[in-house]
C-alpha positions as CSV (number, residue, x, y, z in Angstrom):
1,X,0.0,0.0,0.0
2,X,1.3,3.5,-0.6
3,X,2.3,5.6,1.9
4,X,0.3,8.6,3.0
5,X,3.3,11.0,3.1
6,X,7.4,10.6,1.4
7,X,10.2,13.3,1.5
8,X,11.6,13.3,-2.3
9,X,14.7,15.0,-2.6
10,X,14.3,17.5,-5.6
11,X,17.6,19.6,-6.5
12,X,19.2,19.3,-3.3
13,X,15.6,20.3,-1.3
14,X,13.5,18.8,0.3
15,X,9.8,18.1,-1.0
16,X,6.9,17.0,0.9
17,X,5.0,14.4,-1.6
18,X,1.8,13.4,-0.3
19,X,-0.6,10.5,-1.6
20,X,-3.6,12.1,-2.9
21,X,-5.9,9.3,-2.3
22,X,-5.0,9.0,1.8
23,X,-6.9,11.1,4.2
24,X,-5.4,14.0,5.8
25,X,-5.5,12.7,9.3
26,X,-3.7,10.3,7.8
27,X,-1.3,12.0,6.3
28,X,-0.9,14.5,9.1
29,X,-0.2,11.0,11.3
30,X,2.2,9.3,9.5
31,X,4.3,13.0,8.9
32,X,4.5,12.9,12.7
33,X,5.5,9.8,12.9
34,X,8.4,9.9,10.6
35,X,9.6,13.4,11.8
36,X,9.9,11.2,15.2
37,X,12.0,8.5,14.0
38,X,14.2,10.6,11.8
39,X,15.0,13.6,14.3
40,X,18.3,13.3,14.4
41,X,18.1,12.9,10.1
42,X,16.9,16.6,10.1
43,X,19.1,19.7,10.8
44,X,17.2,22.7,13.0
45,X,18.1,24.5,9.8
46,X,16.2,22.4,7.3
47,X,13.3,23.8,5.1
48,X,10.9,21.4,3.4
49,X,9.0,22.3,0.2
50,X,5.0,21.9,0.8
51,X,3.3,20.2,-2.1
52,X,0.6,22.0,-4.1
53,X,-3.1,21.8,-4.1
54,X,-3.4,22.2,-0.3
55,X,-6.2,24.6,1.3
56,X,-5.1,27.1,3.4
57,X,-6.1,24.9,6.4
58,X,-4.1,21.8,5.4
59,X,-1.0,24.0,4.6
60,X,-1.5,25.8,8.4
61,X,-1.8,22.2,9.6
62,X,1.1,20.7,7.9
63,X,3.3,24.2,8.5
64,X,2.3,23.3,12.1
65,X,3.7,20.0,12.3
66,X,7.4,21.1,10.9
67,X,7.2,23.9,13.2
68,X,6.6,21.2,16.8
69,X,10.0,19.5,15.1
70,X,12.0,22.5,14.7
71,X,11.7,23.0,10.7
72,X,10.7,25.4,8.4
73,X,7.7,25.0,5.7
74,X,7.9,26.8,2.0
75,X,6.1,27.2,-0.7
76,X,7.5,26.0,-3.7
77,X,8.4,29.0,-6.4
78,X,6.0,27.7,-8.5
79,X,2.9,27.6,-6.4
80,X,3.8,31.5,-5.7
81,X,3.6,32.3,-9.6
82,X,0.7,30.0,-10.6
83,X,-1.2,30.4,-6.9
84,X,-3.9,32.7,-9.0
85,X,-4.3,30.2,-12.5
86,X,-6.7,28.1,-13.2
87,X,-7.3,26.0,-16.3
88,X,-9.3,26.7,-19.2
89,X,-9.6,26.2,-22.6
90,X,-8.9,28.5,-25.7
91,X,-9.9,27.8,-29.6
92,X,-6.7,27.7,-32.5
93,X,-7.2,27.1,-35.5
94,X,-10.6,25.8,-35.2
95,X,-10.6,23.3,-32.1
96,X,-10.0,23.7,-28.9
97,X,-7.4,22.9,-26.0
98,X,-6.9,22.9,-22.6
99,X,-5.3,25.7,-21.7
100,X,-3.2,26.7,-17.9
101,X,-4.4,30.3,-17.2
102,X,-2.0,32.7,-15.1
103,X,-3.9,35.6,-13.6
104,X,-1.0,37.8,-13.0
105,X,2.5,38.9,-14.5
106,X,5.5,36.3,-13.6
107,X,8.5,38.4,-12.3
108,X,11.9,37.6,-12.3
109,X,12.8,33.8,-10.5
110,X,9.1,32.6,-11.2
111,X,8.8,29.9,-13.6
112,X,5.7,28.3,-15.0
113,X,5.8,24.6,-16.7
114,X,2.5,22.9,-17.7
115,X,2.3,20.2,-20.8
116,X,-0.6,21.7,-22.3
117,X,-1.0,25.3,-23.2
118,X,-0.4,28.6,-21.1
119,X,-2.1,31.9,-21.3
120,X,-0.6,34.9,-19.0
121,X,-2.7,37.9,-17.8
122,X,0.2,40.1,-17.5
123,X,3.5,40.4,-18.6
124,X,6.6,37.8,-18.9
125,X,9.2,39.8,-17.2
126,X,13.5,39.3,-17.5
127,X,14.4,36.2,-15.4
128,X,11.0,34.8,-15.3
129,X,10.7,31.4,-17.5
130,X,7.2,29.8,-19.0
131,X,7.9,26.6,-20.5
132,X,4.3,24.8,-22.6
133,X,4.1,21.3,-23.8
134,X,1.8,23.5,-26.4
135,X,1.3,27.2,-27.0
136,X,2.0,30.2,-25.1
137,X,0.0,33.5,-25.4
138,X,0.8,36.2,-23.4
139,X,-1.8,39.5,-22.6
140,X,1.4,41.8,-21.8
141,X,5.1,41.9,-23.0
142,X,7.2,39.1,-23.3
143,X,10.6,40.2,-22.0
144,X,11.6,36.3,-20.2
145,X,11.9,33.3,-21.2
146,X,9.5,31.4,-23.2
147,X,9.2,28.0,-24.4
148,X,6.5,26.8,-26.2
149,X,6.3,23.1,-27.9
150,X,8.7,22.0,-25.3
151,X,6.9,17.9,-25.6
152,X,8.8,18.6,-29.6
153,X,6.0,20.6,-31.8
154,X,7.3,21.9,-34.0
155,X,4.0,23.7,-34.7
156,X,3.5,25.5,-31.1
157,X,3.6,29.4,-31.7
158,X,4.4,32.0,-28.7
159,X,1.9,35.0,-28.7
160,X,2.4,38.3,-27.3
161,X,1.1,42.0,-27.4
162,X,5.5,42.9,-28.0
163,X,8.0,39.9,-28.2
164,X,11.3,41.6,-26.6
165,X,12.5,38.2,-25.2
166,X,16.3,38.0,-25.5
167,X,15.5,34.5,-26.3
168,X,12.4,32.3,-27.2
169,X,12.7,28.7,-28.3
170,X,10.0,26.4,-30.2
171,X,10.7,22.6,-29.6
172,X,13.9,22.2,-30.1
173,X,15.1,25.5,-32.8
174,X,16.2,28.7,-30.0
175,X,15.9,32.2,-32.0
176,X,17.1,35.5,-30.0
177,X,15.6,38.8,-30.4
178,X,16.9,41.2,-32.8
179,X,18.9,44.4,-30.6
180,X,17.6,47.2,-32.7
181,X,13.8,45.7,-31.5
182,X,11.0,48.3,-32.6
183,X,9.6,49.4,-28.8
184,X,6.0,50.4,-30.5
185,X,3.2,47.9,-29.1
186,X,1.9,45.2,-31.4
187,X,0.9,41.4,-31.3
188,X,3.2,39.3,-32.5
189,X,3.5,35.9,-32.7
190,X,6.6,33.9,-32.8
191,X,6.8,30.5,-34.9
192,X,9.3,28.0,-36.9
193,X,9.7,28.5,-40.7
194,X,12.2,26.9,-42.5
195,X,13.7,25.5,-39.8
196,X,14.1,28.9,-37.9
197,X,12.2,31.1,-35.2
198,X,10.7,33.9,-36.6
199,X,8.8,36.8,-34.8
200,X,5.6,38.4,-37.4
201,X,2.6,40.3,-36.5
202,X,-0.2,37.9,-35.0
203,X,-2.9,38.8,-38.0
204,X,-0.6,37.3,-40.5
């Protein structure tokens, strides 16, 4: 039977995986119980990742728990750019897909990965990163990093209303934006042709 609760190391962190079909007392059970027998395991200093999808009342509960052994709860830098998204669907081309909708600009040290499609109410900003399995379209400028088609489609296309990404990649091609880039505000749409990454307006 699968546990109600693992710790998963994930990039030198520490993540709190829970099993989505175990009941939270459950859950909240068998955390204390393995916090107990690992105590000397964890440092005073350690911080643990909380999973997504938890209401405010399991993440106070579970934020509880690490706090009675002496560690520190966090929310992952995900859950902080994607707290206000839900999912959707948009129409291309005639049919329709599911879509991951962000309700707010992603600053810089945000980054958004979903294998569908991604819309953004807001802007893209420098050192933020949105990374589709499908399309991206953006409401606001597109100044981070964006990769769309990253599950190899060649045919994804990256939306915006202004492009000024100093790079965007499609699948697998990676294009850079031109330095002498036209500041006047427009939707374009990025996409592979001939091989290459170009950047048009969207109406063509």
């Amino acid at each position: 039977m699968r546990e109600a609760v693992v710790f998963k190391g994930v990039k030198g962190e520490l993540q709190l995986v829970l099993n989505e079909s175990a009941e939270f007392g459950d859950v909240v059970r068998q955390l204390k119980e393995k916090l107990a027998s690992a105590n000397e395991f964890f440092s005073k200093s350690t911080v643990i990742n909380l999973p997504d999808r938890l209401t405010e009342e399991q993440r106070h509960r579970l934020t509880g728990v690490l706090t009675e052994y002496g560690l520190a709860a966090r929310e992952q830098e995900i859950d902080k750019a994607v707290k206000k998204t839900e999912k959707g669907t948009y129409s291309k081309a005639g049919y329709e897909t599911n879509a991951l909708v962000v309700n707010r600009t992603l600053r810089s040290g945000q980054k958004v990965v979903y294998e569908g499609s991604i819309v953004i109410i807001g802007d893209l900003n420098p050192g933020a990163e949105v990374v589709a399995g499908e399309d991206i379209i953006i409401m606001g400028a597109c100044r981070g990093l964006a990769h769309a088609g990253a599950s190899g489609n060649q045919g994804a296309t990256i939306t915006a209303n202004r492009i000024q990404a100093t790079q965007l990649r499609i699948a697998e091609v990676i294009a850079r934006a031109p330095d002498d880039l036209d500041k006047s505000a427009r939707i374009e749409t990025a996409r592979i042709k001939d091989g290459y990454v170009v950047i048009e307006p969207a109406n063509r």
